[in-house]
C-alpha positions in Angstrom: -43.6 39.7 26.4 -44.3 43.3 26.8 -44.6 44.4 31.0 -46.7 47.6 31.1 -47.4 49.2 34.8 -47.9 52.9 35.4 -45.9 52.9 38.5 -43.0 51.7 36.5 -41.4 54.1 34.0 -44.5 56.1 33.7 -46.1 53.4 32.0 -43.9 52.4 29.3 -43.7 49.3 27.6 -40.6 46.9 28.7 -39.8 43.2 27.5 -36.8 41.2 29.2 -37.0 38.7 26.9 -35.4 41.9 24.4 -32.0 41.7 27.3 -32.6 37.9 27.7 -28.6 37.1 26.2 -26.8 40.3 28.5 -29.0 39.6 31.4 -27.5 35.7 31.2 -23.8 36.4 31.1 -24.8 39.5 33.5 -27.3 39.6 36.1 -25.7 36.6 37.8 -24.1 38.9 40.4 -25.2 37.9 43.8 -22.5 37.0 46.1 -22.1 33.8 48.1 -24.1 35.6 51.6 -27.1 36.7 49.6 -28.4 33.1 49.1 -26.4 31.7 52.7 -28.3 33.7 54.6 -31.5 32.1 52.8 -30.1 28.5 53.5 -28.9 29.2 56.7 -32.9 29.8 58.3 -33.2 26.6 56.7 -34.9 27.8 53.2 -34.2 26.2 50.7 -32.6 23.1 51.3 -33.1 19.5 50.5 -36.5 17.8 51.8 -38.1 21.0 50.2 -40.1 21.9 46.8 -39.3 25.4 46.5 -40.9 27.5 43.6 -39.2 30.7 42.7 -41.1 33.6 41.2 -39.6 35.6 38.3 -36.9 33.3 38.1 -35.6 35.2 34.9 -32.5 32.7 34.0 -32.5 30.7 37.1 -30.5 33.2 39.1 -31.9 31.9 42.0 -32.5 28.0 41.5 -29.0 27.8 40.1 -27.5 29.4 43.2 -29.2 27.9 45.7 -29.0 23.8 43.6 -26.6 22.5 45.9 -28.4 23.0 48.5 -30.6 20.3 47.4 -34.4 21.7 47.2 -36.3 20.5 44.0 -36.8 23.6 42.0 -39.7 24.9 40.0 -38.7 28.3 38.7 -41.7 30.6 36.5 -41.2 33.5 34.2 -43.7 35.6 32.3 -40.7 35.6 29.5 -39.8 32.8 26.9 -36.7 33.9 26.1 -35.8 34.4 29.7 -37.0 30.7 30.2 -34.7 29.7 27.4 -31.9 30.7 28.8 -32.7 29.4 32.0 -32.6 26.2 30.7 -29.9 26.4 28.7 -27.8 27.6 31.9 -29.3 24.9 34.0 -28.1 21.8 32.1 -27.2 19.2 34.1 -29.5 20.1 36.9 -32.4 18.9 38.1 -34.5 22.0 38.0 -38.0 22.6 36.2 -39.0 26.0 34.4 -42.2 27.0 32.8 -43.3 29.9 31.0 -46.2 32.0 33.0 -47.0 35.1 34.9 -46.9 34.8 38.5 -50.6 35.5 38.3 -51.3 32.7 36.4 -49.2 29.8 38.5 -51.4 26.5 38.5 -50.9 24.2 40.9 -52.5 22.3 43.3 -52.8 23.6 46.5 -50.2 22.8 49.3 -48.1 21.8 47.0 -44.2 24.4 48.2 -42.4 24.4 51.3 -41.1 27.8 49.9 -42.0 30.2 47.6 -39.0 33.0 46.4 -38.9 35.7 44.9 -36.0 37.8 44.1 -35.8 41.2 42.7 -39.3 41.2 40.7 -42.4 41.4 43.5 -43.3 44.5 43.0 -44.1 43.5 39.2 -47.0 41.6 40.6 -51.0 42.4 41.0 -50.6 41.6 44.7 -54.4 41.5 44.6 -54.3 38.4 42.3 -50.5 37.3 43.9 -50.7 37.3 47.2 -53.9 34.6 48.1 -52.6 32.3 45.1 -49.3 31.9 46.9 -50.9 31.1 50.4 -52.5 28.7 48.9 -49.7 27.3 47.0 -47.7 27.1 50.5 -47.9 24.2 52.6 -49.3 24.9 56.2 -46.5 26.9 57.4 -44.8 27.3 54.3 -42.7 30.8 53.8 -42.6 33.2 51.1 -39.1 34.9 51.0 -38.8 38.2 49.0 -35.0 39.3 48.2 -34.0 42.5 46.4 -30.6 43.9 46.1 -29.7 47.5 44.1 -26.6 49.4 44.2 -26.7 52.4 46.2 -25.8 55.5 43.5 -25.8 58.0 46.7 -22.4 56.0 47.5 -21.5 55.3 45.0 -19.7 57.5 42.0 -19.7 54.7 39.5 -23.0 53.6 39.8 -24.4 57.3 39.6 -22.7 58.3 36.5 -23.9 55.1 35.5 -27.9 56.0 36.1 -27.1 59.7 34.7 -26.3 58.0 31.7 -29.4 55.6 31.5 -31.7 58.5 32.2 -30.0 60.7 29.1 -31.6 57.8 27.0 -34.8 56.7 28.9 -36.0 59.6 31.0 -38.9 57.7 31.8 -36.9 55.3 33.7 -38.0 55.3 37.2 -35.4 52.4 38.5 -32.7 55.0 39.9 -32.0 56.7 42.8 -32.5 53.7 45.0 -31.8 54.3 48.6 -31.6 51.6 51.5 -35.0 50.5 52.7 -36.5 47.2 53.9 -38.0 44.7 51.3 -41.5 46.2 50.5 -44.4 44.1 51.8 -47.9 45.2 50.7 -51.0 45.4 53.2 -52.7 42.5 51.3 -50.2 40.1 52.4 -51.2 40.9 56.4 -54.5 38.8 55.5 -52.6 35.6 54.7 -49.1 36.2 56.2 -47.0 37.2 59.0 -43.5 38.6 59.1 -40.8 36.3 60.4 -38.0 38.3 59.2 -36.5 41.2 57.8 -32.7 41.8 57.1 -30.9 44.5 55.4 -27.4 44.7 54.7 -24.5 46.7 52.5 -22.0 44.5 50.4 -19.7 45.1 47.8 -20.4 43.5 44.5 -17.2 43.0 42.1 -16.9 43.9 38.6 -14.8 44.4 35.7 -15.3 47.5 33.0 -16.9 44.9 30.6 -19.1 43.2 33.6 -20.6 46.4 35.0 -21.6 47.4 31.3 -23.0 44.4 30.7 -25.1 44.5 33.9 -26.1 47.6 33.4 -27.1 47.0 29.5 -29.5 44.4 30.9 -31.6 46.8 33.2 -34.9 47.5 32.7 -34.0 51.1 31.3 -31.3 50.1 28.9 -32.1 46.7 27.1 -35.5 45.5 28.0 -36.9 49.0 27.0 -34.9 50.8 24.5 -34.6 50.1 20.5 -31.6 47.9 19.4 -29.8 51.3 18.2 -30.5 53.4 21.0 -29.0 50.7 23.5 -26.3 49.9 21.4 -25.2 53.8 21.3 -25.7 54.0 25.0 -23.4 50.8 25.3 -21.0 52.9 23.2 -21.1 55.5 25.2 -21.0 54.1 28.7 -18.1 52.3 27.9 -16.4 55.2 27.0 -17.6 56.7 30.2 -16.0 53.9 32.3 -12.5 53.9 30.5 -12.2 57.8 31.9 -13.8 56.9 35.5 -13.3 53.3 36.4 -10.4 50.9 37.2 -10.2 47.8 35.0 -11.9 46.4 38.4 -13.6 47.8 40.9 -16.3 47.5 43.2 -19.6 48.9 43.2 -21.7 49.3 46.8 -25.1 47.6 46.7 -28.1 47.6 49.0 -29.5 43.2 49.6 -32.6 42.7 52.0 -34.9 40.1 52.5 -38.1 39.8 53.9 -39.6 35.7 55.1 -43.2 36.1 55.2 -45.1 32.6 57.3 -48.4 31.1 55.8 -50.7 31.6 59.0 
């Protein structure tokens, strides 16, 4: 399904259902800490519901299963949601198909609500009341993003260089470090528990890092299946002249817990 914001790549179109196979051998890049620290506020965990936003493939339920919450996890994509299940076998987790504007259930019915990497997609107009009212009195709403940091890092710069050649329009570069975004509607219904922000290194292998980066928004979820395979071409090429068969690239995680006055 075709996302369409003009704050986002100047307007133009994008689908991830188009990256859904690369972003599930791919996007699953989050180290151990960036769902611990979740757990370890006692998020998460078993005696919970937990619904996660944006799920994509399950990044996030998957991580976080032994943990024991009951997962719901919601994506505006079918094929994402396919995937999702099809990496989830074997666990207890439930996925439906739906915008996060759109969530239907009855009131009260989370402990937590998460969403990782994918907020600022949402109408917080529309967002933001529906999930207080999906929380339980109480309840939290934990926002996560983690980017690499292409300032810092010479890999990951060559890398957006190379994205922007193909989709100038492409405004998910040139991130720099700054605390998960939390819009003024949320002040209404919400107040700030936490915020945490924190550098780690995120391993990958010539074939991983392409992969990952093939799934972005810029590359496969927006570009024409010729004009991402020749970028694909070409980035590996790129990487066999400026990267080590493995190597790390420096990424930016923060998260922000948000409590349902």
């Amino acid at each position: 399904m075709d996302i369409i914001k003009n704050d986002i790549d100047g307007g133009k179109s994008f689908d991830w259902g188009k990256a859904s196979a690369d972003y599930a051998k791919y996007r699953d890049i989050y180290p151990p800490i960036f769902f611990d620290k979740v757990a370890q506020l006692g998020l998460c965990v078993k005696g919970q519901r937990v619904l996660d936003l944006g799920t994509g493939t399950g990044v996030v339920p998957r991580a976080m299963y032994h943990y024991g919450a009951k997962w719901t996890g919601a994506d505006i994509s079918e094929n994402q949601i396919i995937q999702a299940r099809a990496l989830s076998e074997g666990m207890d987790i439930d996925y439906i198909v739906s915008p996060a504007e759109d969530i239907d259930f009855p009131d009260g019915t989370f402990d937590v609500i998460t969403a990782c990497q994918c907020f600022f997609y949402f109408d917080y107009e529309k967002v933001v009341p529906k999930l207080a009212k999906l929380l339980k009195s109480g309840g939290r709403l934990v926002i996560l993003f983690m980017a690499w940091v292409p300032a810092d890092d010479d890999i990951a710069r060559a890398s957006e260089e190379l994205v922007l050649k193909y989709n100038p329009a492409w405004t998910g570069g040139g991130y720099e470090r700054a605390p998960v975004y939390v819009p003024e509607t949320a002040e209404e219904y919400f107040d700030i528990e936490l915020r945490e922000e924190y550098d780690l290194m995120v391993p990958f292998t010539r074939e991983s890092w392409n992969g990952r980066m093939k799934a972005c928004r810029g590359v496969g979820a927006s570009l024409t299946a010729e004009q991402t395979a020749a970028w694909e071409k070409e980035h590996k090429e790129m990487l066999e002249s400026i990267a080590e068969p493995g190597f790390e690239v420096l990424h930016h995680a923060a998260m922000a817990v948000l409590r349902k006055r």
